[in-house]
C-alpha positions in Angstrom: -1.5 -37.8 -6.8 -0.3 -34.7 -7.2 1.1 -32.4 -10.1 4.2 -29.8 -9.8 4.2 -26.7 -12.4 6.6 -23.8 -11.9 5.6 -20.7 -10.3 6.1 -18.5 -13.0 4.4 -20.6 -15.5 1.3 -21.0 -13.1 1.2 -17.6 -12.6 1.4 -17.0 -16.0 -1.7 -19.2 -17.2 -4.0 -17.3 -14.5 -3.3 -14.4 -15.9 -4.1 -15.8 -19.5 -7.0 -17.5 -18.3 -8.2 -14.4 -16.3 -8.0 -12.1 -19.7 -9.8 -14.6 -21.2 -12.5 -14.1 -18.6 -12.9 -10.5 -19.6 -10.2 -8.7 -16.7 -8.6 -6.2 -18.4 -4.2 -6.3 -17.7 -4.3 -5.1 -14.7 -7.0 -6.5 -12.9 -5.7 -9.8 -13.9 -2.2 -9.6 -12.9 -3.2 -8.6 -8.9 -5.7 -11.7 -9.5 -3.4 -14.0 -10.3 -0.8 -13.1 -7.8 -3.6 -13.5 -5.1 -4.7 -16.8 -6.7 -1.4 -18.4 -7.1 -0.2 -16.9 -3.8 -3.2 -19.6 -2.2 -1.3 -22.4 -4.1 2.0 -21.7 -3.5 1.9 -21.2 0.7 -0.4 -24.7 0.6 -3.8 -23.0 0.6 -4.8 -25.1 -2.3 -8.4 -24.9 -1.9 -8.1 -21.5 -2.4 -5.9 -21.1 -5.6 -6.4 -22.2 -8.7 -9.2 -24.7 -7.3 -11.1 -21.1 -6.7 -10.3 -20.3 -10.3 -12.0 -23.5 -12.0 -15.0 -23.7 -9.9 -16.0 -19.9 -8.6 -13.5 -17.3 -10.2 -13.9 -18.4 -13.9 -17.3 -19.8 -14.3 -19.1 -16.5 -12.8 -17.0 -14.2 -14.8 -18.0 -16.1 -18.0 -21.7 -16.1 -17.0 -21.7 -12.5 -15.5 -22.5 -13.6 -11.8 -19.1 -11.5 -11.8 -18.9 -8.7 -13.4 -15.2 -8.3 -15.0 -15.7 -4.9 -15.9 -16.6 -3.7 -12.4 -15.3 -0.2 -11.0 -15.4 -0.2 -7.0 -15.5 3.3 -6.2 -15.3 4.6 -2.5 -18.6 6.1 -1.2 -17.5 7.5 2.5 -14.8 8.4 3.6 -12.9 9.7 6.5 -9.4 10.6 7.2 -9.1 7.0 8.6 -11.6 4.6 7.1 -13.3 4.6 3.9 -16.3 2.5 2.7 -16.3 0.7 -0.7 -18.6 -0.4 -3.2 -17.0 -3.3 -5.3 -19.7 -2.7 -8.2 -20.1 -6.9 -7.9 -16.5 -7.2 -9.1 -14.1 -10.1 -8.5 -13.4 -10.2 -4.6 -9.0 -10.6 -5.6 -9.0 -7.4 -7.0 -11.5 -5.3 -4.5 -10.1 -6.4 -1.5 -6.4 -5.5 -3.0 -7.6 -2.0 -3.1 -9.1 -2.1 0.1 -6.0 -3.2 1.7 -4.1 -0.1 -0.6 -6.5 1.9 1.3 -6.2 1.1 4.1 -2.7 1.0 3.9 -2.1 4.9 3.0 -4.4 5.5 5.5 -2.6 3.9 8.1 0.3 5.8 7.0 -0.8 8.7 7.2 -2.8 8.8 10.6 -2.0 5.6 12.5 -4.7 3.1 11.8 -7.0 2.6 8.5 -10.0 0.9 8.5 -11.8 0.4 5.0 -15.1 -2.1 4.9 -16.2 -3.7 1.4 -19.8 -4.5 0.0 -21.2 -5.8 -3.1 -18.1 -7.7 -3.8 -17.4 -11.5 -4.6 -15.4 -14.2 -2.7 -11.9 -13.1 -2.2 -9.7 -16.0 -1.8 -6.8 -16.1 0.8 -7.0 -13.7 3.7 -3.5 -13.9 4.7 -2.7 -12.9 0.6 -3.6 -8.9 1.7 -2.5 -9.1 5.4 1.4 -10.2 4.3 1.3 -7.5 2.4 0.6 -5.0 4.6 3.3 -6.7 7.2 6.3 -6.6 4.3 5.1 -3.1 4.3 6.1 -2.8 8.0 2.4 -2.5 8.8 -0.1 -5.0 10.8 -2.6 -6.0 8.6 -6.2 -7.5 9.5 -8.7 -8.5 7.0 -11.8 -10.7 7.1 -14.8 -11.6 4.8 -17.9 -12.9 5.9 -20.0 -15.4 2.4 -22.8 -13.1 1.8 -26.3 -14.4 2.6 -25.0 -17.7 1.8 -25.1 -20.3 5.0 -22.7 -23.2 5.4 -22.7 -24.0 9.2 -25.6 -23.5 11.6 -25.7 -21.5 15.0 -24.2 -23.0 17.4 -27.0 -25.7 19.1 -29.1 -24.3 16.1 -30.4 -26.3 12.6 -30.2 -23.9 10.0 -27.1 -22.7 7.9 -26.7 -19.6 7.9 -23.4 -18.5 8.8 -20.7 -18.9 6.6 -16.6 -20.2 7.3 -16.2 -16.0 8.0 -12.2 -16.3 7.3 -10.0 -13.7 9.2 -6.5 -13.3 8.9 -3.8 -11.2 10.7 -0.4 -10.2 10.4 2.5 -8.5 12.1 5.7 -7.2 10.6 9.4 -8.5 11.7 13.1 -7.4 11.2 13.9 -10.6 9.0 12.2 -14.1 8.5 8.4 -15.2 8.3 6.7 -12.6 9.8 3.3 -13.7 11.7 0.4 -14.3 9.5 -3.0 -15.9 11.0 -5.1 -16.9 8.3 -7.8 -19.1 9.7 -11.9 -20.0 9.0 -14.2 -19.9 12.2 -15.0 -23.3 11.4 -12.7 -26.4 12.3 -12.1 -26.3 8.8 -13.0 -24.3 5.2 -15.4 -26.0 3.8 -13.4 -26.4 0.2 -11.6 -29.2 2.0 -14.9 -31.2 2.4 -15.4 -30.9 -0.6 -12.0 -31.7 -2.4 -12.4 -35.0 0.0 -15.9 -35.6 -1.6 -14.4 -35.1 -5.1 -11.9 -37.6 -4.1 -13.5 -40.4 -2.5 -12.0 -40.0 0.8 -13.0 -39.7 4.2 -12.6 -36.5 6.8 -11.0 -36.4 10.3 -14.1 -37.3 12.9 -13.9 -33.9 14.2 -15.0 -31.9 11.4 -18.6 -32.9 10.6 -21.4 -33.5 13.4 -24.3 -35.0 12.6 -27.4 -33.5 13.1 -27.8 -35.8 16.5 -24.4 -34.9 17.6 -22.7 -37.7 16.7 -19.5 -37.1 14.4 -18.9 -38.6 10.7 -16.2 -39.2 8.5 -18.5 -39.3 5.2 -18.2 -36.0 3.5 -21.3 -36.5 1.7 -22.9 -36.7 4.6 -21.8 -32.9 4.5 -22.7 -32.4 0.8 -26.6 -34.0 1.4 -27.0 -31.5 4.9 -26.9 -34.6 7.2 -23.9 -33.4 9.0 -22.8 -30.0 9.6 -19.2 -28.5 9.6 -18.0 -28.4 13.5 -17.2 -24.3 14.8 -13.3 -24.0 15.7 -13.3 -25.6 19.4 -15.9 -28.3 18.3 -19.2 -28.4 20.9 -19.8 -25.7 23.8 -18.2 -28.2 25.8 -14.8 -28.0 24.1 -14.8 -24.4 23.4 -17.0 -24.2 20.1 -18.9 -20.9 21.4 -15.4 -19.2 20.8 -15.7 -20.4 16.5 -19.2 -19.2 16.7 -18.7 -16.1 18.4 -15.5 -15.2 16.1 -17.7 -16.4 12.4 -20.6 -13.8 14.7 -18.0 -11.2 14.8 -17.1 -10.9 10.9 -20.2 -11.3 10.1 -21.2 -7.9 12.0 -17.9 -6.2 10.8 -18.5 -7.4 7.1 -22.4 -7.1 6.9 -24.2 -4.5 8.6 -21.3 -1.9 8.7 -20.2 -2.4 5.1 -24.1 -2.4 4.1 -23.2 -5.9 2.6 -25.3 -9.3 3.1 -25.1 -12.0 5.8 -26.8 -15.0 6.5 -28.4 -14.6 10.0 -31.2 -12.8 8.4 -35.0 -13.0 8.9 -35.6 -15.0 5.5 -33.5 -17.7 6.8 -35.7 -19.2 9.0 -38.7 -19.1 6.3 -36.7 -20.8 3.4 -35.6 -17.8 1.8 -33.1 -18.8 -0.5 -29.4 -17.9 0.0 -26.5 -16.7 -2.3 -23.0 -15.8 -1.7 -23.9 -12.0 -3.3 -23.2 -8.6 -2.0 -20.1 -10.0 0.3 -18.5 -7.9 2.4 -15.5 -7.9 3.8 -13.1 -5.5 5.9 -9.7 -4.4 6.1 -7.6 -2.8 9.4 -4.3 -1.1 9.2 -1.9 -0.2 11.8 1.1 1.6 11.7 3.5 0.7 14.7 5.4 3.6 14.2 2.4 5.6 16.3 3.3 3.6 18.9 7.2 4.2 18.9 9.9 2.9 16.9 9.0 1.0 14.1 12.1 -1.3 13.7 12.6 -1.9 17.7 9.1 -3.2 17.5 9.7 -5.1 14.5 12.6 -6.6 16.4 11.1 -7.8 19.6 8.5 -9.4 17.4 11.4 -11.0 15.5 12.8 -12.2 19.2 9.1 -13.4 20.5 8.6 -15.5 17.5 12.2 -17.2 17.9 11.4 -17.9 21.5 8.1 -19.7 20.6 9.7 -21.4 18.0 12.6 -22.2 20.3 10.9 -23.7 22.9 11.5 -27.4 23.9 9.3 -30.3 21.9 7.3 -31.9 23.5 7.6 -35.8 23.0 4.2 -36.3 20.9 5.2 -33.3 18.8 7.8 -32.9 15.7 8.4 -28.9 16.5 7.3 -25.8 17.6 6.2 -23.2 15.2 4.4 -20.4 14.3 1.3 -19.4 12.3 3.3 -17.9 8.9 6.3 -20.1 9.4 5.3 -23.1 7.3 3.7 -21.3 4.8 6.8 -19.4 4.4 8.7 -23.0 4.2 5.8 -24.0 1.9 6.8 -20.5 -0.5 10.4 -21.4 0.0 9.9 -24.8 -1.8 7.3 -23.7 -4.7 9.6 -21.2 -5.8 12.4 -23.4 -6.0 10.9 -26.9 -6.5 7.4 -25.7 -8.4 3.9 -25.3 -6.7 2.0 -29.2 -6.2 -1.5 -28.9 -6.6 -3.8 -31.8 -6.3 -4.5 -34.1 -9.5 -7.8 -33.4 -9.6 -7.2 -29.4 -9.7 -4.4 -30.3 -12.4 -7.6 -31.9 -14.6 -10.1 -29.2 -14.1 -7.4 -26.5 -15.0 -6.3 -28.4 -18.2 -10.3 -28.7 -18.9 -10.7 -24.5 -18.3 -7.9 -24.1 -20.7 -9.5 -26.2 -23.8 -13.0 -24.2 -22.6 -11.3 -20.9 -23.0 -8.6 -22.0 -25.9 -5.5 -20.9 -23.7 -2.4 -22.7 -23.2 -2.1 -24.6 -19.7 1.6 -25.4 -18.4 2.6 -28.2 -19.7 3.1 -30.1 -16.6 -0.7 -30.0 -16.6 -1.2 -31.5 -20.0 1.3 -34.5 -19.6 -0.5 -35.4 -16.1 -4.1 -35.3 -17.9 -2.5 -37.5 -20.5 -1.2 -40.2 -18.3 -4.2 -40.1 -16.5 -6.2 -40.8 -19.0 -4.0 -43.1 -21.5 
């Protein structure tokens, strides 16, 4: 079952709920934009789901520090190094991006890598910002020292989903935005099956003897394992693993932020998703040319993807960016759905914090529970 609330009146609430939390104006609005911009393309594990069960709960018990400062502590003409002072991972990574951005702008390409910041929601949120800028926009975040899926033809957890998303400008219509984890799936959506009751596709969890499972608690007890993107070597899981490798090097060691393939790992060491990092890249296509005639034949590679014929098993040719527009197109006009159970734990925030939650929110808790 699922629950529709208009955009504005979502938005709204995270922002209420997010001052609540200790975020001064500011910080709050560019959090709730980031939040509700998860909800409203269909990223729903990573919107206001984030806010009851990460966002909210560590700024109230000070995991997250709401009155953090990140500050930049090197800097070059073209990249720049930031220290998120353990602040929300919405707002850091928004001025990373801004960053990188006037960088990019200035010299062709900015590069700015993040540490000591918290998880920080949607990746494509900051890289469809930099393409309505006319820019390309790349971002990525690795978990911290926090492990979710193990090497691949390894036992122990400790890499995490390592999200990446690009992003590439166009004249008019959906520009291209990649948002994707390393794993055949974000691990949120394991979990919202869990909460649920309901079972998973057979390729996203493996067993520890290879065998798949449907059973997301198998999952939640660390008897099966979230599948890399491509499944086994066989299949092409060494590419997932090698790309989850990749942000991991570009978000950990270079930022000076944590990781999970660390020594302690293999001795027990406990893990937490502290000191993330994450990374931004910035380029500006106008250093290679014209800015707009390459925003055009972008525009005219995407239609001839999406042009091509179907395919008889298929409904229609797309493109990463396309349905998520669609998605936008609809929440705007029709209201934003979000699953039942995220409707409940947002009404339950709201009585925590005393706060208002849209309406829409209270009648569904009320039928559910009359």
């Amino acid at each position: 079952m699922t629950v529709t609330v208009p955009l504005a009146e979502l938005t709204a609430f995270v922002h209420r709920t997010l001052r609540a939390c200790g975020l001064d104006a500011d910080a709050a609005r560019t959090a709730a934009d980031v939040i509700t911009y998860a909800d409203a393309h269909g990223f729903t594990t990573h919107g206001t789901n984030g806010l009851v069960n990460i966002y909210a709960p560590r700024l109230l018990d000070g995991r997250i520090a709401a009155d953090a400062a990140p500050r930049v502590v090197q800097e070059t003409s073209a990249t720049a190094l930031l220290d998120g002072d353990r602040g929300l991972g919405l707002v850091t990574m928004d001025l990373a991006m801004d960053i990188a951005m006037d960088k990019a702008r200035q010299t062709g390409i900015g590069m700015v890598a993040v540490r000591n910041s918290t998880h920080f929601g949607s990746a494509g949120y900051y890289t469809q910002r930099a393409a309505t800028a006319g820019l390309i926009g790349l971002a990525m975040t690795n978990c911290g020292a926090q492990g979710v899926a193990p090497p691949l033809g390894g036992t122990v957890r400790m890499l995490g989903t390592n999200p990446l998303s690009a992003a590439v400008p166009v004249t008019d219509g959906a520009p291209f935005v990649l948002d994707m984890s390393t794993t055949v799936v974000a691990t949120g959506k394991i979990k919202a099956a869990y909460k649920e009751g309901r079972q998973v596709p057979a390729e996203w969890l493996v067993r520890h003897d290879g065998t798949p499972t449907t059973d997301p608690a198998a999952f939640m007890d660390e008897e099966a394992d979230v599948a890399w993107l491509g499944g086994p070597a066989a299949t092409g899981g060494a590419k997932g693993f090698g790309l989850a490798l990749l942000v991991d090097l570009l978000c950990g060691p270079l930022a000076g932020a944590a990781y999970g393939p660390r020594p302690g790992v293999l001795t027990g060491e406990p893990a937490t998703d502290d000191n993330v990092g994450h990374t931004a890249i910035v380029i500006d296509p106008a250093a290679f040319g014209s800015a707009r005639h390459i925003a055009a034949e972008n525009r005219t590679l995407l239609d001839t993807v999406a042009g091509s014929p179907v395919a008889a098993h298929a409904n229609g040719v797309t493109y990463p960016g396309a349905p998520e527009a669609a998605r936008y197109e609809r929440s705007v006009r029709d209201g934003v759905e979000l699953p039942g159970p995220v409707a409940e734990g947002l009404v339950r925030l709201a009585e925590q914090l005393s706060t208002d939650a849209p309406a829409a929110l209270t009648r569904h808790v009320l039928e559910v529970t009359a």
